[in-house]
C-alpha positions in Angstrom: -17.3 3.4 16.1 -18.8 0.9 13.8 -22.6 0.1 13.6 -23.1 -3.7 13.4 -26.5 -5.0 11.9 -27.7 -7.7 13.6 -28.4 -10.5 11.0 -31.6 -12.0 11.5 -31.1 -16.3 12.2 -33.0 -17.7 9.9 -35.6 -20.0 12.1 -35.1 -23.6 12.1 -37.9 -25.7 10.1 -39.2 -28.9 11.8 -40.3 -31.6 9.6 -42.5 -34.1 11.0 -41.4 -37.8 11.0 -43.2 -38.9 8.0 -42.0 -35.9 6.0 -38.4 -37.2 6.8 -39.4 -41.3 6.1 -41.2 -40.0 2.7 -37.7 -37.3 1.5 -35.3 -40.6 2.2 -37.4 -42.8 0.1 -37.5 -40.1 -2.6 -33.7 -39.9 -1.8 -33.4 -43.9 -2.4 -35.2 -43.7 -5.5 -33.8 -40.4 -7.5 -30.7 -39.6 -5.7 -29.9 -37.8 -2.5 -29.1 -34.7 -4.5 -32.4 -34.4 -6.6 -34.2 -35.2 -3.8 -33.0 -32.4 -1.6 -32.9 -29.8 -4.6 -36.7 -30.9 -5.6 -37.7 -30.6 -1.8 -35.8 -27.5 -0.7 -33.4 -28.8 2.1 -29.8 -29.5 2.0 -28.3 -32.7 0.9 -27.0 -33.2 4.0 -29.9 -33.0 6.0 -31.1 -36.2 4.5 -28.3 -38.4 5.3 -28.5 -37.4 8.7 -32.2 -38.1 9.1 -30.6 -41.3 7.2 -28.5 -42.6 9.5 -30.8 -41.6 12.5 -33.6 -43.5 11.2 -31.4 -46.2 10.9 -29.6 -46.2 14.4 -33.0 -46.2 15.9 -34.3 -49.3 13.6 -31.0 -51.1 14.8 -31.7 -50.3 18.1 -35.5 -51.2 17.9 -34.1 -54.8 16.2 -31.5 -55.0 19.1 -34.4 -54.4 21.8 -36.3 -56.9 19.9 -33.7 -59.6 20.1 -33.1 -59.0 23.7 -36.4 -59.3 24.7 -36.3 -62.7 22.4 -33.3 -63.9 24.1 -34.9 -63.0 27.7 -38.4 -65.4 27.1 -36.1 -68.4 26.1 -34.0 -67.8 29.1 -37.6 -67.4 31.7 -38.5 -70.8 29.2 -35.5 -72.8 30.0 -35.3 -71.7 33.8 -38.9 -72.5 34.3 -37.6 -75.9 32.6 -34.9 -76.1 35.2 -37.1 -75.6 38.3 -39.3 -78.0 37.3 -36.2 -80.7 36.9 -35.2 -79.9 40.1 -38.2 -80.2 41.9 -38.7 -83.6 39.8 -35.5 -84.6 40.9 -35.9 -83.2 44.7 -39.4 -85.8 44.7 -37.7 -88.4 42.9 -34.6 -88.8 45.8 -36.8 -88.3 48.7 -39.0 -91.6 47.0 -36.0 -93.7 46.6 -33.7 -92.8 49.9 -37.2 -93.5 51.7 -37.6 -97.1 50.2 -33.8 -97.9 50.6 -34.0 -98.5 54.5 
């Protein structure tokens, strides 16, 4: 029987956000490699705080253009209502003075 050392995990490290918004501007400016070999962290870990950054800007953008798109809607249905009720006033007036 064979005694098996149980090797130690090394425990995760959590940045905090501006850490990771500060290491990808670094990354933009001296290289992805440099960057992670000057901060201590694998190259890979700053392309996926990369891309994750930028799926939640497109997705901030996208909410953004929704909610855009939803006022000019409530604009041009307010619009609408008041057209019909223009037009609701305006048929009652003449049907009334064409007896």
């Amino acid at each position: 029987m064979t005694n098996r050392k149980k090797s130690k995990k090394s425990e995760r490290n959590l940045y905090p956000n501006e850490f990771k918004v500060e290491a990808i501007k670094l990354a933009d400016k001296i290289g992805a490699t440099a960057a992670a070999e000057e901060l201590g962290i694998y190259t890979s870990q700053l392309y996926s705080w990369r891309s994750k950054i930028k799926r939640e800007e497109s997705t901030s953008d996208a909410e953004k253009r929704l909610l855009a798109e939803n006022a000019k809607l409530k604009r041009e249905l307010l619009e609408q209502k008041e057209e019909n009720l223009f037009l609701k006033k305006a048929s009652a007036y003449f049907a009334k003075n064409q007896k």
